[in-house]
N, C-alpha and C positions, 0 to 999 in steps of 0.2 A: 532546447526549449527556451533558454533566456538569450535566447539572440536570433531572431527573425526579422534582423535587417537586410536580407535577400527578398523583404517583400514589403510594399507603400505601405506610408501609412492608409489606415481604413481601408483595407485591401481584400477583407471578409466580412461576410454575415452572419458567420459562424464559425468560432475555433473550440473542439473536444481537447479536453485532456482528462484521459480517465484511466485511472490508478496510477498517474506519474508526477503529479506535482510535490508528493513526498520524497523525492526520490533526484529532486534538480538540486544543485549546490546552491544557486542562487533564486531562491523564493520568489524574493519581491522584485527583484529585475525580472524573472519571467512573466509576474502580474503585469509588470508596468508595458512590457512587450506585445503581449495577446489584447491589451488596453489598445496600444497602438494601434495593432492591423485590426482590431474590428472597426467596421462603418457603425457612424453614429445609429443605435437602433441595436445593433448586432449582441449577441448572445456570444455568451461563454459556458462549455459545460465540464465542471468541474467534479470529478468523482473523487474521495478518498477512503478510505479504511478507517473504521471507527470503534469496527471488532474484529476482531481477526482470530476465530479459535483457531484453525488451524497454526498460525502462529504463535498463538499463546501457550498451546499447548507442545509445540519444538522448543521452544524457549525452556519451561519447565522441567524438559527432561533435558537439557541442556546443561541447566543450572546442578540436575541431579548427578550427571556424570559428574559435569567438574567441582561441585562438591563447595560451590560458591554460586554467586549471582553473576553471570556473566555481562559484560558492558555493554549495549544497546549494539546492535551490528552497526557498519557501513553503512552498509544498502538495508533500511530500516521503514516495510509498508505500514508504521503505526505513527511515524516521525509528526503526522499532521491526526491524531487521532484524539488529540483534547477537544474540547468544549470550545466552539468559537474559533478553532485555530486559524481556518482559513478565512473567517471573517476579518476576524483580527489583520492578518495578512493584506488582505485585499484593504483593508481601514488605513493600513500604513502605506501599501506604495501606490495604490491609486483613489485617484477623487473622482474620476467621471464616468464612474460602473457601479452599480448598486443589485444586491441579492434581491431575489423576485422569488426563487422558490430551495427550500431543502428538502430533499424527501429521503429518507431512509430506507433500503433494498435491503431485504434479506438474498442470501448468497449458498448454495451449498456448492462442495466440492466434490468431485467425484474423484478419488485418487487412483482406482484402477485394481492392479495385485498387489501381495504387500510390498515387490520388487520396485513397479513404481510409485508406490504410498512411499517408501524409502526415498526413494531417486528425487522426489517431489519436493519432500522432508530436509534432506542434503541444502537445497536452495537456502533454506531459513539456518542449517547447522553448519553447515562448511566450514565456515572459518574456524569453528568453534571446535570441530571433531579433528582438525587439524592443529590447534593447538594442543589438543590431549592426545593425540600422535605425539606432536614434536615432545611431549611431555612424558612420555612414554608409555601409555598406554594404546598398543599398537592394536588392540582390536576394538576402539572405539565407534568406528563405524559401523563394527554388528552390533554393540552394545547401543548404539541408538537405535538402529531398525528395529533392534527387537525392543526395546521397550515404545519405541514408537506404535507398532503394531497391536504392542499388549496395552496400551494405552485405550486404543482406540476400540480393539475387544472390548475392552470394561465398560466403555462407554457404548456399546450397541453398537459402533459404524463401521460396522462388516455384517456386509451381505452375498446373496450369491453371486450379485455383481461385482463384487469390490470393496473398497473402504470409500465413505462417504464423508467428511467433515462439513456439517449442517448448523446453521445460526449464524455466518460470517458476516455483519451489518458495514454495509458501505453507506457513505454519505453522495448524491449529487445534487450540486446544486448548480442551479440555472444564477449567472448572472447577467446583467445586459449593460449597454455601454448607453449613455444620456444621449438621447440627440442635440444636435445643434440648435443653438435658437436663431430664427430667420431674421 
């Protein structure tokens, strides 16, 4: 995503990126990139994660196994979830695209059984239930499922459907690129 020199400049009317500009190495070079290939006029839409219960709540019981605060993952869908971050961003590596709208989407998740309410869950714990392996606690991975599952008992989101995690707030917002002046 920070490198779309396989396409002219102003080469679109329109470039999405929704839920992965937390998630690029380099932020402001892929601004400065999707700047590029839109045509003057052209729209950018940009979704990030602003709440993320289901993440917030792997995190928690994360912290619980290992018995400390665990260090922010890798691969982190919260990395752009302050105030202004991606304004901020866009303020630094580009001048000639400006914000038109932010709207906030409520989000619910549907996670399924508790097999893959787990398997779902693993995405956000991995690293983490693998260093309490390496560390020796060898049945960490049922030790999260199951407090994952009792977690979310306690909170209502089990039904005869599944486990549901409800209130996850994303941000998108619409940018657009200046037109030319003639």
């Amino acid at each position: 995503a920070d490198d779309l020199s396989q396409f002219a400049d102003g080469s679109f009317e329109a470039v999405t990126m929704i839920y992965a500009l937390m998630f690029v190495p380099d932020r402001e070079k892929c601004l400065k990139e999707i700047a590029r290939v839109l045509k003057p006029g052209g729209r950018a839409y940009i979704a990030t994660w602003k709440n993320l219960k289901f993440f917030e709540m792997g995190m928690e019981i994360v912290a619980k196994l290992m018995k400390r605060t665990p260090p922010p993952p890798p691969i982190n869908p919260m990395a752009l979830s302050a105030p202004n971050s991606v304004e901020d961003l866009l303020a630094a590596a580009v001048d000639e695209v400006s914000v038109v709208s932010v709207v906030d989407i409520s989000s619910d998740f549907f996670l399924g059984s508790a097999e893959e309410l787990c398997d779902a869950a693993l995405i956000i714990a991995g690293p983490y239930i693998k260093t309490l392996i390496d560390e020796g606690v060898t049945d960490a991975k049922e030790q999260f499922c199951q407090a994952w599952s009792q977690t979310l008992d306690s909170e209502g989101a089990h039904t005869e459907k599944g486990y549901f995690v409800n209130d996850n707030i994303a941000q998108l917002m619409t940018v657009v690129k200046a037109r030319q002046e003639l």
